[in-house]
N, C-alpha and C positions, 0 to 999 in steps of 0.2 A: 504494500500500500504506500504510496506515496504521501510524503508530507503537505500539506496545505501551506501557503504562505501567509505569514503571520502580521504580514504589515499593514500598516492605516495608524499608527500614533503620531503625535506632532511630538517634534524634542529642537529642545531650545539651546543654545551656548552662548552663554553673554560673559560680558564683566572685564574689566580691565584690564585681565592676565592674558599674556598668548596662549596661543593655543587652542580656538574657534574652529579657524578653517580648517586646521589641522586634524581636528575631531572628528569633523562633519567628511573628512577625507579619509579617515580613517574606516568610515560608516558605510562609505560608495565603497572602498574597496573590500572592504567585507561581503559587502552584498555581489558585487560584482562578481567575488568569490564563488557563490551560489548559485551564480547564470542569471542574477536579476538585471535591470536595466534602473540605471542611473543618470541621473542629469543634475548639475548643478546651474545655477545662474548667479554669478556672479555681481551683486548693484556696486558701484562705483569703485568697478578696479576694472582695468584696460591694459595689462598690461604684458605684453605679447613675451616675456621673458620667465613665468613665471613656472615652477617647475611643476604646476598641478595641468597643467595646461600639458604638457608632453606626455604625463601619467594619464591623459584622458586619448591621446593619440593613443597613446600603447596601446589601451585597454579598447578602444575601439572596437565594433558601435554599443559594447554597453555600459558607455561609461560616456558624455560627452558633458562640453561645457560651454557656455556663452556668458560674454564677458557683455559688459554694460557700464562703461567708465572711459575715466580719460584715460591715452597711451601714455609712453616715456618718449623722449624725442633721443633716446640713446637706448632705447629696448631691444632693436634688432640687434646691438653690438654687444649687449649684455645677453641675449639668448644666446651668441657666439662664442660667447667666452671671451673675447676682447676688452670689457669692461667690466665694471661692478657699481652695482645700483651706487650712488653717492649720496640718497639722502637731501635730492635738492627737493623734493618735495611737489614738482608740477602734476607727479600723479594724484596727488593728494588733496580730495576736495575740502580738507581742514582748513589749507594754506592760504586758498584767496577766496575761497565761500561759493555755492553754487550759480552758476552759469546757464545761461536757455539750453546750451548740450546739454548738461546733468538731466535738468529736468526732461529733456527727448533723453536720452538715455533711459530712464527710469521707467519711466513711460514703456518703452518698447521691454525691458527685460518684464515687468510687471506684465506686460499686454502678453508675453512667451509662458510668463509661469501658468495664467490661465486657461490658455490651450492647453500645456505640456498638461492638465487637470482634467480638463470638459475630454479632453478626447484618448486618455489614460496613455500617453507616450511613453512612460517612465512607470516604474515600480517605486522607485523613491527619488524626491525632487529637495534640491539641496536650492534654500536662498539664501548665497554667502552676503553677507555683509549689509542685509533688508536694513538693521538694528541702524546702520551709519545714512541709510536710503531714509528711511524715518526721523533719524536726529536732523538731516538739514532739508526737512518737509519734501525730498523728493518723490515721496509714496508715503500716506496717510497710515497709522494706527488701525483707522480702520478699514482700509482696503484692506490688510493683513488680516487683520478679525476674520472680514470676507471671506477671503482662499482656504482660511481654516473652516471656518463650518461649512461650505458647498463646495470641499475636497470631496476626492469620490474615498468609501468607507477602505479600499485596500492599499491607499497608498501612502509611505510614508513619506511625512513633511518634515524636514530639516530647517532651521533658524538660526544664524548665525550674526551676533556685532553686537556691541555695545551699547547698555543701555535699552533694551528692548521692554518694552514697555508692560506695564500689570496687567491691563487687559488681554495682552498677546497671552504673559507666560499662566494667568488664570486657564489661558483654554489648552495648554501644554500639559500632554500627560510627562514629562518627563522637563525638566530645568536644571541644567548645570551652570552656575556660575562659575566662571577662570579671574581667581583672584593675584595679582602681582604680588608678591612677597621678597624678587629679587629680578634686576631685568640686567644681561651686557653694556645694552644701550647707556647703562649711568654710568659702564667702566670706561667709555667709549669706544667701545666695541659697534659697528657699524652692521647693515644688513648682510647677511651671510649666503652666498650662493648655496643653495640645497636646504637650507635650515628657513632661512627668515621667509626665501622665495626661491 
């Protein structure tokens, strides 16, 4: 007799520690393990060097990702190995605050999560970085709510960024917060090829 598939929970990763996407990546590769179909959606990261991004090539087709954020204007050299991320920060919608791209950005990755749902594309659909999509109003608290309660019952939903708000983590059967207790970055230690990305 064969086992039934157990999925349709929502599970959250917030909190100011790393270690989010890395979770949530640890989750698709689990699954992907199994012969399920994974998809992540990336909100406000673009950036073509990133090594979950080659891990979704590998795993190819059940495992893919789309990205919805600004690029690096030095990502192609850093995919290459020619450089390393420097930490100037233009991927980073912290740095100079959201722009009409973000909001079209946001837009279309939000507009993919609800298809990749109505029409069951995926067994588990990862939204990396929603939490940072909602800190600078570019996708509502409660468009989120939305996708949770008129997900279809067998698929799991993945949540990932900072700060993700009570109403979300209420409808979350599972919430891990990542708390910092110690980070490189204060030793100045810089982003790390394979590690940070």
């Amino acid at each position: 007799m064969k086992i039934e598939k157990e999925f349709g929970l929502v599970q959250v990763y917030t909190g100011n520690g790393k270690g989010k996407t890395t979770a949530s990546l640890g989750l698709a590769a689990r699954a992907v393990g199994h012969g399920f179909r994974v998809h992540m959606i990336q909100f406000t990261k673009g950036r073509c060097y990133a090594g979950e991004l080659a891990l979704a090539h590998r795993l190819a087709p059940q495992f893919s990702i789309s990205q919805f954020g600004r690029g690096c204007r030095i990502g192609v050299l850093i995919k290459q190995g020619y450089k390393k991320c420097t930490g100037c920060g233009d991927c980073f919608l912290k740095d100079r605050g959201p722009d009409e791209d973000d909001f079209e950005h946001a837009r279309l990755g939000y507009e993919e999560a609800l298809e990749y749902l109505s029409e069951g594309r995926c067994d588990m659909l990862i939204l990396d970085e929603i939490g940072n999509a909602i800190r600078y109003n570019l996708v509502t608290a409660d468009q989120v709510v939305k996708l949770i309660k008129n997900k279809p019952a067998n698929i799991e939903l993945i949540l990932t960024g900072r700060a993700i708000p009570e109403q979300i983590t209420e409808l979350a059967d599972l919430v891990t917060e990542m708390t910092e207790l110690k980070h490189p970055y204060k030793k100045g230690v810089g982003s790390r090829r394979g590690i940070e990305y």
